[in-house]
Each structure stands twice: as structure tokens, then as C-alpha cells.
N, C-alpha and C positions, 0 to 999 in steps of 0.2 A: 100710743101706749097699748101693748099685746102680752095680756095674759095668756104665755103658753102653757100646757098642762100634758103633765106625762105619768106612765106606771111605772115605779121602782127602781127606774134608773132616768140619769139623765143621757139625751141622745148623746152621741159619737162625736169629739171633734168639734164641742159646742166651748166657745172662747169664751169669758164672762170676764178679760182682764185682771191686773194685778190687785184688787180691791174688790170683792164675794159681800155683799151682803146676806145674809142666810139668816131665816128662822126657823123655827119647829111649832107643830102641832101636836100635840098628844092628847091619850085618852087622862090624861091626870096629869099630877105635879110629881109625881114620884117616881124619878125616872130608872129606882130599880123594880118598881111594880107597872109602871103603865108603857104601855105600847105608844113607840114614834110611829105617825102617821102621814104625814105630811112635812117635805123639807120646800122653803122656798127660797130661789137665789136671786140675785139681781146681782148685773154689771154698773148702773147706776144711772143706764140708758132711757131710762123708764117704761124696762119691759121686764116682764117677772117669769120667772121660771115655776113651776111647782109641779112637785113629784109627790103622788100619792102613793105612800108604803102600804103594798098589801101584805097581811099576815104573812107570815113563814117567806116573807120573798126571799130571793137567791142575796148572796153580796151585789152591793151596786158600785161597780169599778167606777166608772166617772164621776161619779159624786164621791169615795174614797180620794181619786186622783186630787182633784181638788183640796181637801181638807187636807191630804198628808202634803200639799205642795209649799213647801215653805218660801217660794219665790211671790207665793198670793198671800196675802193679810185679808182673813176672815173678820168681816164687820157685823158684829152681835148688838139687838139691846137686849141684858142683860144675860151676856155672854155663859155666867154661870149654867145659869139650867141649861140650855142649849146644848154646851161644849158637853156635858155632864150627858145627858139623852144621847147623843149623837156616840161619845167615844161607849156605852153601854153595849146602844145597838150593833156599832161597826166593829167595837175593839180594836182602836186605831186612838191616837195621840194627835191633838189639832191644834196647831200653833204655825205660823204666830196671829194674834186675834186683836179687837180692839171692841169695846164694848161702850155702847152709847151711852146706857145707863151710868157703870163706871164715871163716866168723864163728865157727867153732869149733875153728880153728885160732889164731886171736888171742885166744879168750878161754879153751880148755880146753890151758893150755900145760904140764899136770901130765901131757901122753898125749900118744902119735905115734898114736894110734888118731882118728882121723874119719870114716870110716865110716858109711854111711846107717846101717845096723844097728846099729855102735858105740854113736852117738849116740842111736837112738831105747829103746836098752835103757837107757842109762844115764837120761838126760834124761825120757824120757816110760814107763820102764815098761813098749815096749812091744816084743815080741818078732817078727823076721818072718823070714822065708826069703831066703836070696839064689842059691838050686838050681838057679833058670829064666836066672841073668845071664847065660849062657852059650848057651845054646838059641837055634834058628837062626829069629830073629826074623823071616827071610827069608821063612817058611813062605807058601802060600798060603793058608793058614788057622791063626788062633794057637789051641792049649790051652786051655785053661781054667787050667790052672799056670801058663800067660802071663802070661793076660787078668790074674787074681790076684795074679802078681808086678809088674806092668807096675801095678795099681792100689795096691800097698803104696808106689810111689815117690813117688806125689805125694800120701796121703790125709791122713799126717800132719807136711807140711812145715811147714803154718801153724803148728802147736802150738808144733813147734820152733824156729822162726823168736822164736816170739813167748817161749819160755824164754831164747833165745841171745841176743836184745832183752836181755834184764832181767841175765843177763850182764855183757853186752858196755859197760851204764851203770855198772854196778857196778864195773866194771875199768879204767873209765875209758877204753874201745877203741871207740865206737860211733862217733864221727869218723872214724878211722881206717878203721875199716868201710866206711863208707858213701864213703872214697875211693877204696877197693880195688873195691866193685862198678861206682863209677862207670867205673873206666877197664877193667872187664871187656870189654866192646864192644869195647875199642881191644887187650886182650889178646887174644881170640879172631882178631881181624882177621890181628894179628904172626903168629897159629897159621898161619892159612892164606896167607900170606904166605913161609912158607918159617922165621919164625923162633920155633918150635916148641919147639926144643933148645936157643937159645941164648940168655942173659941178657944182655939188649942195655944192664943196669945194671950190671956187672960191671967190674973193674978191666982183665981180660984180654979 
């Protein structure tokens, strides 16, 4: 397992498969106020990618290539924010997506716990830190507790993607599923949009 680490783009010609796991770091939750800082990816090899955004960096084509590549399905927990950060900073539309969060909210409806942590203890066994979520991603230079937390987000998305699959058929919700990520793109859009707060499905 190899934490590689890059500035603002990712290198040339770097394959990561039909299935991207990716998350974000930022300085906040408001992603038309705070600054992306960190994207990380995984093929699901159990090696991590992470690319640290320095202010004003240029466009980063390879990490664009990707997100606009609709032949790869972009693997989120909790796709919203993410998709919402990322299309801000790039001004770029990222589809098609699947979000862990999502899928374990429709199918683990015995818990209000969903949770990247939650889920990988229960589901996969597998224990991690969430010490570094907080830490100022902003750094000119990340930790090593970073680099390590920032590679726990994406290493075992696949796994659990593919447990919340076998789920999600079982419960008869995988439809369903896959019509919630589709119209993710079009949620994250409403975020940035202004309608953030308010359920525009709503009686009131």
C-alpha cells in the first residue's frame, strides 16, 4: 500500500480504471466560500493518489480528464459536497457518480449512523481515524497524519460500494439508488445555486 503525493495535477497517462474513488479536502463546508485543497483518488488497488491544490493553481487536465470521462463511474461518500467543491473549482459537470453515503442510507435503515467510519467498521471490519478531518488542509505542506487520513477516504470505497451492491439487491433499492446518484449532478448544481437549505420537493 503506497501513498503517492502530487502538486495540482495528477501525472500523465496515470490509469486508475473504470471505478475512481475520490474525495476532497477543503478549508470549510461551503464550497462557494472555502477553498479545495486536496483531491484524492484510488483505483481500488490499495494505493492512493493525492494531489495537493495550491492557491491560484493553473486547470489541472488529468484530473478534469477524468471527472468529465463518462466511461469511469466516480465513487463518492457523500457524493453531494464533493461533486458540488469540485464542479465550483473546475467548472466542469461530473457524471456518472455513485455515492456510499447515499446507498447506505436506503439500505441500512435499522441506523442514523452513515458515516465513512460507521460503515467501514461495520461492513468491512475495518477500523480508521477521523483525528486529521479537521486539520488545516490549507497547509503549504500536508502531515503525514494527512497524507494517511486523506488516503483512508478513498482506499476502501470499492469494497464497500460493492458490499452496499449486494445490499441494495437484496432489499430491493438498487433502482432506486441509481436514481438518486443520477440526479446527484443536478443536486449539487441546486447547492451551488442558492438552494442548499431548501427542499424544493416540499409541501411548504
Amino acid at each position: 500500500m503506497t501513498n503517492f503525493t502530487y502538486k495540482n495535477d495528477l501525472p500523465d497517462n496515470l490509469e486508475l480504471g473504470p471505478i475512481v474513488a475520490i474525495d476532497t479536502e477543503t478549508m470549510g463546508l461551503n464550497p462557494m466560500r472555502d477553498r479545495l485543497c486536496v483531491i484524492q483518488f484510488s483505483s481500488g488497488d490499495g494505493h492512493a493518489h493525492i494531489v495537493q491544490i495550491e492557491p491560484d493553481a493553473p486547470q489541472a487536465p488529468n484530473i478534469c480528464k477524468i471527472l468529465l470521462d463518462q466511461n469511469k463511474v466516480k465513487l463518492f461518500h457523500f457524493a453531494r459536497f464533493d461533486i458540488a467543491i469540485l464542479k465550483h473549482h473546475f467548472k466542469i459537470n461530473i457524471s456518472p457518480v455513485y455515492c456510499t453515503k447515499i446507498a447506505s442510507k436506503l439500505v441500512r435503515t435499522y441506523t442514523n449512523k452513515h458515516g465513512l467510519k460507521n460503515l467501514l467498521r461495520e461492513m468491512l471490519s475495518i477500523e480508521i481515524s477521523k483525528q486529521q478531518q479537521s486539520s488545516d488542509w490549507g497547509a503549504s505542506e500536508l502531515t503525514k497524519a494527512q497524507i494517511e487520513y486523506a488516503a483512508s477516504d478513498v482506499l476502501y470505497l470499492h469494497k464497500l460500494m460493492d458490499k452496499l451492491n449486494l445490499n441494495l439487491k437484496r432489499e430491493n433499492r438498487y433502482e432506486i439508488a441509481e436514481a438518486c446518484f443520477n440526479f446527484l449532478p443536478m443536486r449539487a448544481t441546486l447547492d451551488l445555486a442558492g438552494w442548499s437549505e431548501d427542499d424544493i420537493f416540499s409541501h411548504s
